[in-house]
C-alpha positions in Angstrom: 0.0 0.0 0.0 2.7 2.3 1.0 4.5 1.3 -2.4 1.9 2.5 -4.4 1.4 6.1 -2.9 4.9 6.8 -3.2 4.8 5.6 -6.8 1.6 7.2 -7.5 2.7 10.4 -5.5 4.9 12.6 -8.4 5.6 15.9 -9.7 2.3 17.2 -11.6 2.6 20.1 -13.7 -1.1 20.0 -15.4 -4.0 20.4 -13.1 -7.7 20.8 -13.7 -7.5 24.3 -12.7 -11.4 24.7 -12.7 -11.4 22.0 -10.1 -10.5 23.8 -6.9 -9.2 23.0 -3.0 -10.2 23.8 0.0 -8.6 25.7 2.6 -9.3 22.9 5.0 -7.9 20.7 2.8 -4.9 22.7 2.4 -4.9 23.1 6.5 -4.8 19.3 6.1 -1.8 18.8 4.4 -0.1 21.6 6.5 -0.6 19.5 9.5 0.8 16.2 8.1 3.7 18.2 7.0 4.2 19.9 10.3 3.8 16.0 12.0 6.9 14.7 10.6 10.7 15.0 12.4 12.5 18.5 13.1 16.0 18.5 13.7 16.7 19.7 16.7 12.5 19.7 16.9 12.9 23.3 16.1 10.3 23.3 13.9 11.3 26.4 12.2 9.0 25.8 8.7 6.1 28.3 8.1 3.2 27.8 5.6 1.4 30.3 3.5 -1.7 28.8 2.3 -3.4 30.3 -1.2 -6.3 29.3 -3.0 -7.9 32.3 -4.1 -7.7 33.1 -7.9 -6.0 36.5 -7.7 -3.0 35.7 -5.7 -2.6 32.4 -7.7 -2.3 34.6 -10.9 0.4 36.7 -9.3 2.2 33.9 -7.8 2.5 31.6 -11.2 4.3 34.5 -12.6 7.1 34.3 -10.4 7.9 30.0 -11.1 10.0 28.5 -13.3 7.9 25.3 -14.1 10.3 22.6 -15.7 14.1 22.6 -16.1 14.4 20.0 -19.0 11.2 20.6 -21.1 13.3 23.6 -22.2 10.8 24.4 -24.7 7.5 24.1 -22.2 7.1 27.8 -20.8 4.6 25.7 -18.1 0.9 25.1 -17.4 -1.5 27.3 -19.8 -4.7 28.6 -18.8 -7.2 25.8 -17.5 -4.2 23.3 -16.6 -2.7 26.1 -14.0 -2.7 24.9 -9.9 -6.0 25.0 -8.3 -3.7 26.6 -4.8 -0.3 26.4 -3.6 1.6 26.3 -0.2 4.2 28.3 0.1 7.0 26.8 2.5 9.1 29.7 4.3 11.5 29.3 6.9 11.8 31.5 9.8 14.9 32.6 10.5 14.5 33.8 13.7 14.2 30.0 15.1 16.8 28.7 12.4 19.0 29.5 9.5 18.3 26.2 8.1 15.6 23.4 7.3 17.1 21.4 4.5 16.1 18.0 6.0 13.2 19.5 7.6 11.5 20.5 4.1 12.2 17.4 2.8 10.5 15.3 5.3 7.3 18.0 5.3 6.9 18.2 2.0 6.8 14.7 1.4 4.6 14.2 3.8 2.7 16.9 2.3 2.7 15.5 -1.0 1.5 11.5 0.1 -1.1 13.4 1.7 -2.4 15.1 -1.5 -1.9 12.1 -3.6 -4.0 9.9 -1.2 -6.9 12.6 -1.6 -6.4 12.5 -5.2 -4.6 15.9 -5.3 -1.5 16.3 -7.2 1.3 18.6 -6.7 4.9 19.9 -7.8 7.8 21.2 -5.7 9.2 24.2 -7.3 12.4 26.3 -6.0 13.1 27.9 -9.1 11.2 31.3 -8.1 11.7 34.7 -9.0 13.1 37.0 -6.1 10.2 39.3 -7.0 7.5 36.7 -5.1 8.7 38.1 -1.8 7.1 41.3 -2.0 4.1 40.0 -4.1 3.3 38.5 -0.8 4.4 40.9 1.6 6.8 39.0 3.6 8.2 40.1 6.5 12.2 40.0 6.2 12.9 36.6 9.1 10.8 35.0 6.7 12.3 33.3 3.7 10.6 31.1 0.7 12.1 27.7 -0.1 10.0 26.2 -1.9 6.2 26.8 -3.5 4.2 23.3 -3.7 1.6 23.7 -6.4 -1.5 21.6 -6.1 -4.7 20.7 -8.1 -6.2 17.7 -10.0 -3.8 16.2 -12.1 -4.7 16.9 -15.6 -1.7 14.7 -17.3 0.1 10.9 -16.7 3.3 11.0 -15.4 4.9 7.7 -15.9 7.9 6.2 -13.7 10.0 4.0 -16.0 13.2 1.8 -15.3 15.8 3.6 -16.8 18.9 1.6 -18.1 22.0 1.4 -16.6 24.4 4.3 -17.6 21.3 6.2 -19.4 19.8 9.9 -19.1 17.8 10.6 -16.1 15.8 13.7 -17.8 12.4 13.4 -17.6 10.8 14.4 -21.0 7.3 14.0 -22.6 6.1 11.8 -25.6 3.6 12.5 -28.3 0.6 11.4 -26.5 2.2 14.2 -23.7 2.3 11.7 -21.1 5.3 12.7 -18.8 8.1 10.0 -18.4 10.4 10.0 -15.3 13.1 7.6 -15.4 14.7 6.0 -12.4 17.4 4.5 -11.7 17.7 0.8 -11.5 17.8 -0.5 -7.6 20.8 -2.4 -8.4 22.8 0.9 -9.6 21.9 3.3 -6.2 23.0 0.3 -3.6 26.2 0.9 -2.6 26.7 -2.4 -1.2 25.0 -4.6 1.1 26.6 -6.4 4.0 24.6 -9.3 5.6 
């Protein structure tokens, strides 16, 4: 079962944009991301919910949607995230959260995928998002999660030894991630 969410849980960049979330929903997610471990348990991760359409609009301005479709400028109109959550971290408890984020936002993210929610990390961001959302300065953005309905098919496959990891997109526009083989990321095993 828990196989299957975290194959099924992947980075979405098409959404039903007509089909909207919550804010409890989104309230939801926040809490199983703020569940997980904290080194330290200083907990320094902040959340900035958004789900209302003129803030969205502002905010999709300011994200670079995907490095290796080079020719993909990112989601047109109608296939645009139905909300984001904005993950900040405040300084004034911690100058870092790398582990942190990673743990909450996967958490985040198996939470969505269970409630049929799709979502994308995105760090490439403008610096220009700070003051479209007013942000006071012990506050800083690491990452935007952008969520909605999943309006495409991402597909994992099993890459071959020694071949390239870039995810790219076939006719039909179904979104291939290759991974890995098991055999090639085990660095040895010692029984």
């Amino acid at each position: 079962m828990l196989y299957d969410l975290v194959c099924k849980t992947r980075s979405f960049r098409r959404f039903k944009e007509g089909e909207p979330i919550d804010m409890e929903t989104l309230r939801y997610l926040v809490d199983l991301a703020r569940l997980g471990g904290s080194a330290r348990n200083m907990q320094p991760l902040k959340y900035l919910l958004v789900n209302g359409p003129g803030l969205k609009a502002k905010i999709f301005h300011h994200l670079g949607w995907a490095g290796y479709l080079r020719e993909w400028s990112g989601p047109k109109e109608g296939e645009r995230p139905a909300a984001y959550i904005i993950c900040l971290l405040d300084t004034r408890l911690s100058n870092e959260a790398d582990c942190d984020l990673g743990i909450a936002t996967q958490n985040l993210l198996l939470g969505a995928c269970e409630k049929g929610i799709g979502g994308c990390r995105i760090a490439s961001i403008s610096p220009g998002l700070r003051d479209v959302l007013g942000l006071d300065d012990h506050l800083q953005i690491l990452l935007v999660i952008a969520l909605g309905k999943p309006a495409e098919t991402v597909s994992l496959d099993e890459q071959e030894s020694g071949r390239d990891i870039k995810y790219w997109r076939d006719t039909d526009e179904v979104h291939h991630v290759p991974k890995r083989p098991v055999q090639e990321i085990t660095a040895g095993e010692y029984a």
